[in-house]
C-alpha positions as a Python dict, from the first residue, in 0.01 Angstrom:
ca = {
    (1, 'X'): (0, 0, 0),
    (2, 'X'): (41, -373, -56),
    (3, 'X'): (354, -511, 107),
    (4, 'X'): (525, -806, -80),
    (5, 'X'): (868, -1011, 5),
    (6, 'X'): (956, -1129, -312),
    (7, 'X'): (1251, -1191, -535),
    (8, 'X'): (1292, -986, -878),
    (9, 'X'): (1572, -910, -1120),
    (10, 'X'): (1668, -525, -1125),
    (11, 'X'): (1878, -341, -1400),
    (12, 'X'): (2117, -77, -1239),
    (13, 'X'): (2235, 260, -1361),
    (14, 'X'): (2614, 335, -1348),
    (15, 'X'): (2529, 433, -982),
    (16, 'X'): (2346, 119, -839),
    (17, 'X'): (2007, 326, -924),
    (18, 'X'): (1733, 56, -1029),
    (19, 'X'): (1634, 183, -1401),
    (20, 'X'): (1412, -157, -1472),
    (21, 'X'): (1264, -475, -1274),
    (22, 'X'): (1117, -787, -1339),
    (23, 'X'): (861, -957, -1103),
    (24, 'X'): (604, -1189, -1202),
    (25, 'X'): (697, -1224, -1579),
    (26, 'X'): (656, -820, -1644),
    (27, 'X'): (875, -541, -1717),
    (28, 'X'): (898, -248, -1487),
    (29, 'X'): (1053, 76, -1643),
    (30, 'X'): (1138, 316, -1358),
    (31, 'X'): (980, 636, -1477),
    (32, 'X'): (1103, 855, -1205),
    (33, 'X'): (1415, 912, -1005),
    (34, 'X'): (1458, 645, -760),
    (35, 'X'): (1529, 806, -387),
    (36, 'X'): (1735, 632, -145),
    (37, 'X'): (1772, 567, 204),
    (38, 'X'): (1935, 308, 441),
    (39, 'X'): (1717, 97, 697),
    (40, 'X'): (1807, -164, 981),
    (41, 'X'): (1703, -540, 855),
    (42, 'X'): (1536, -719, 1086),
    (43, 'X'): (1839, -944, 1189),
    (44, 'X'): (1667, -1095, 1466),
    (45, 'X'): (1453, -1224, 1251),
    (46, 'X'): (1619, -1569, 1031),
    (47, 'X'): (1997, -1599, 1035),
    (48, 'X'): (2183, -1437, 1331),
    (49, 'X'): (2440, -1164, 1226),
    (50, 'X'): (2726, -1262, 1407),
    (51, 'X'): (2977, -1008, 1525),
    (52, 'X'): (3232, -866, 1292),
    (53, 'X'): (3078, -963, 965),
    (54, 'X'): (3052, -563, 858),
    (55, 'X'): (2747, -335, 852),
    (56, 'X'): (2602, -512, 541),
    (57, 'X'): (2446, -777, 797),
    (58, 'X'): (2232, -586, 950),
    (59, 'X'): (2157, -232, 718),
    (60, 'X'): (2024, -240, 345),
    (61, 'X'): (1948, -45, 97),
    (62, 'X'): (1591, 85, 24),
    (63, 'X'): (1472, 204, -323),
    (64, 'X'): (1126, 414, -378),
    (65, 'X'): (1036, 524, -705),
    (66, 'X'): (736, 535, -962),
    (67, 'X'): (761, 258, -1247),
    (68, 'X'): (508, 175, -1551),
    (69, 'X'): (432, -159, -1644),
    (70, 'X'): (108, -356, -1772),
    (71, 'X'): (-6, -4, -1872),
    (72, 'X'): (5, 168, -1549),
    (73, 'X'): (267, 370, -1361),
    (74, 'X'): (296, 270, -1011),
    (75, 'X'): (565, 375, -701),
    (76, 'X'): (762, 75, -567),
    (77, 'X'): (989, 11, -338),
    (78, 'X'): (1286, -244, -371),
    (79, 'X'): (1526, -383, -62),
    (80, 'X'): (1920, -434, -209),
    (81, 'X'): (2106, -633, 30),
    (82, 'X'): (2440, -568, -95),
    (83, 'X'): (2621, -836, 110),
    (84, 'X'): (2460, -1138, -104),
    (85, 'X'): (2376, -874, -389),
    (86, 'X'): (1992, -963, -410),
    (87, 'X'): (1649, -753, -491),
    (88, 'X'): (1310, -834, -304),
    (89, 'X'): (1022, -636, -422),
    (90, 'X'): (853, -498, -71),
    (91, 'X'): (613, -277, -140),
    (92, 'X'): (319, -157, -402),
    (93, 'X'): (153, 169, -346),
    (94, 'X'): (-180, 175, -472),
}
C-alpha cells in the first residue's frame, strides 16, 4: 500500500459512486463496485472545526474500489469531503 494526499478529478454515478478519476494526467476506469464507508478526518490536524458547522467538518466519505489505467487494474481509495465537494487520492494498493 502506498499512501498519497493528492488532489484528482472524479466522475460520479447518479449515486455519488466514483465511475472514473484523473490523477497525474491518466484515466482511471473503476472496474469494480466502489464500497463505502464513513471515517473521522483528522480535524485537529489544519483548520479547527468550530462548533455548529454540521457533521461534514469533521466525517468524510471514503471510497475503495479496483480501477485500470496505464494497462493495469489496481484498488484505490478516494476521500470526498462533501462540505467543500473535493477528491484526494489516499491510497494505492500494490
Amino acid at each position: 500500500m502506498v499512501r498519497i494526499d493528492e488532489a484528482v478529478a472524479v466522475l460520479v454515478d447518479q449515486e455519488g459512486a466514483p465511475t472514473l478519476f484523473r490523477w497525474r494526467e491518466m484515466d482511471y476506469q473503476v472496474s469494480s463496485r466502489p464500497v463505502r464507508w464513513f471515517a473521522r478526518t483528522e480535524w485537529w490536524v489544519g483548520e479547527r472545526a468550530h462548533r455548529g458547522i454540521g457533521s461534514g467538518a469533521v466525517e468524510v466519505e471514503i471510497w475503495r474500489f479496483l480501477a485500470a489505467g496505464d494497462g493495469t487494474m489496481t484498488f484505490f481509495e478516494l476521500l470526498h469531503n462533501a462540505t467543500d465537494a473535493t477528491w484526494k487520492l489516499t491510497k494505492r494498493f500494490e
